[in-house]
C-alpha positions as CSV (number, residue, x, y, z in Angstrom):
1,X,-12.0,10.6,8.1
2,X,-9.9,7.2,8.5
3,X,-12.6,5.6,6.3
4,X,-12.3,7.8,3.6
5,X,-8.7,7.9,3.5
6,X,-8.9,4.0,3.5
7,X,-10.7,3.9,0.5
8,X,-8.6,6.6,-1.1
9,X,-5.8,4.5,-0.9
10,X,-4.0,6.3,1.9
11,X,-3.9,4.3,4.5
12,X,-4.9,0.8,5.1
13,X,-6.3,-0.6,8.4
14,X,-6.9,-4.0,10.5
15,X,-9.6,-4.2,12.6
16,X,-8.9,-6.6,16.0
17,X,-11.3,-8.4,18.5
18,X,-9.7,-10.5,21.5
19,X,-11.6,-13.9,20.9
20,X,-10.1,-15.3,23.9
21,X,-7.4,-14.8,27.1
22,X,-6.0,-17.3,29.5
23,X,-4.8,-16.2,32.8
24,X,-1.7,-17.8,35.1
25,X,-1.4,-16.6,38.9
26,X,-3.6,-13.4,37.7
27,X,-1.5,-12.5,34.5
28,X,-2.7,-13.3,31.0
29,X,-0.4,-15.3,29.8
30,X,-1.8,-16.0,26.6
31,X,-4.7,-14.7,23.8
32,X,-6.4,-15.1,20.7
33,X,-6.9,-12.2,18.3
34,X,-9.3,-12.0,15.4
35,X,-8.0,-9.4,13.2
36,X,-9.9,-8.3,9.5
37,X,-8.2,-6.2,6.3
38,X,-10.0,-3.3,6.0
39,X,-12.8,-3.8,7.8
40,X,-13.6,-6.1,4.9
41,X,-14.5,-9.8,4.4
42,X,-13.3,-12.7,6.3
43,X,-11.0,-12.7,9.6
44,X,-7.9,-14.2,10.3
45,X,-6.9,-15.3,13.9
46,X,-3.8,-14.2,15.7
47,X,-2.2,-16.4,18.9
48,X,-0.2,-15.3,21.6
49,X,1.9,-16.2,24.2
50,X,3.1,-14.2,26.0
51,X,4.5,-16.0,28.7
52,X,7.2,-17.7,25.8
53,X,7.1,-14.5,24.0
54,X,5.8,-16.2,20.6
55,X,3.0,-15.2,18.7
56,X,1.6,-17.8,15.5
57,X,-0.9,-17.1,12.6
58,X,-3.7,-19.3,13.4
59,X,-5.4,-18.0,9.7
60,X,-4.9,-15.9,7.6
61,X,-7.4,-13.1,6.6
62,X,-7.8,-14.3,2.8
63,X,-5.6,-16.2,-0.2
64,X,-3.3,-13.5,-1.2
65,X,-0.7,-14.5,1.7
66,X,1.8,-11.5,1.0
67,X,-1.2,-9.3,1.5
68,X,-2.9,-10.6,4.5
69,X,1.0,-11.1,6.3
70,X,1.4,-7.7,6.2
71,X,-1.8,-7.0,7.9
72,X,-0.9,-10.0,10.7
73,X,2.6,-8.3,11.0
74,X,0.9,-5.1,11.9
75,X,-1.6,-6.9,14.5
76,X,1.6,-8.8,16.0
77,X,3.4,-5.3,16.5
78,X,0.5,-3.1,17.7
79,X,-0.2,-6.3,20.3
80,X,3.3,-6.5,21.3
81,X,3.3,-2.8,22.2
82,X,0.3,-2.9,24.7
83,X,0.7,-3.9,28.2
84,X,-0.1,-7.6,28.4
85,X,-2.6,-6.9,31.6
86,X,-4.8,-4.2,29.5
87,X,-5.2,-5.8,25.9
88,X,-7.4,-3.8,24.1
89,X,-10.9,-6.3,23.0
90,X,-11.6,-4.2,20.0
91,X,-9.9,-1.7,18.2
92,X,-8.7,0.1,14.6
93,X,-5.5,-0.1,13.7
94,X,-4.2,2.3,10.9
95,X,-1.0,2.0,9.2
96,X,0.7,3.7,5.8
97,X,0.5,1.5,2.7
């Protein structure tokens, strides 16, 4: 159903993998997110650290930058919202267009 609502236009989605995690005293304290534009073409890489509470756009998913920040935006948001200690390694974000 999400697919078809993505390519109706509807909805748009980013699809994440955790690349990489570093742990301090047992708590991740920082990761690498790969994150792609719906579910189509090349991915972008997310970085975060959560011990500093910063976050930085490694790359972007493609050229058109105001396109591909609002997909990173989402990514930072729905990563920010998890608990640090149970980061999801894949996953389908949905959002409104």
């Amino acid at each position: 159903m999400a697919l078809q609502m993505m390519e109706d236009g509807v909805i748009r989605t980013a699809r994440i993998k955790l690349k990489s995690k570093t742990r301090q005293k047992k708590k991740i304290a920082a990761a690498v997110y790969e994150y792609q534009a719906d579910c189509d073409g090349e991915w972008g890489e997310i970085y975060f650290d959560f011990e500093k509470g910063r976050q930085k756009i490694l790359w972007l998913v493609d050229w058109d930058t105001t396109k591909s920040r609002i997909y990173a935006k989402r990514v930072i948001d729905f990563i920010l919202k998890q608990d640090s200690e149970e980061l999801p390694k894949e996953r389908l974000i949905a959002f409104e267009k």
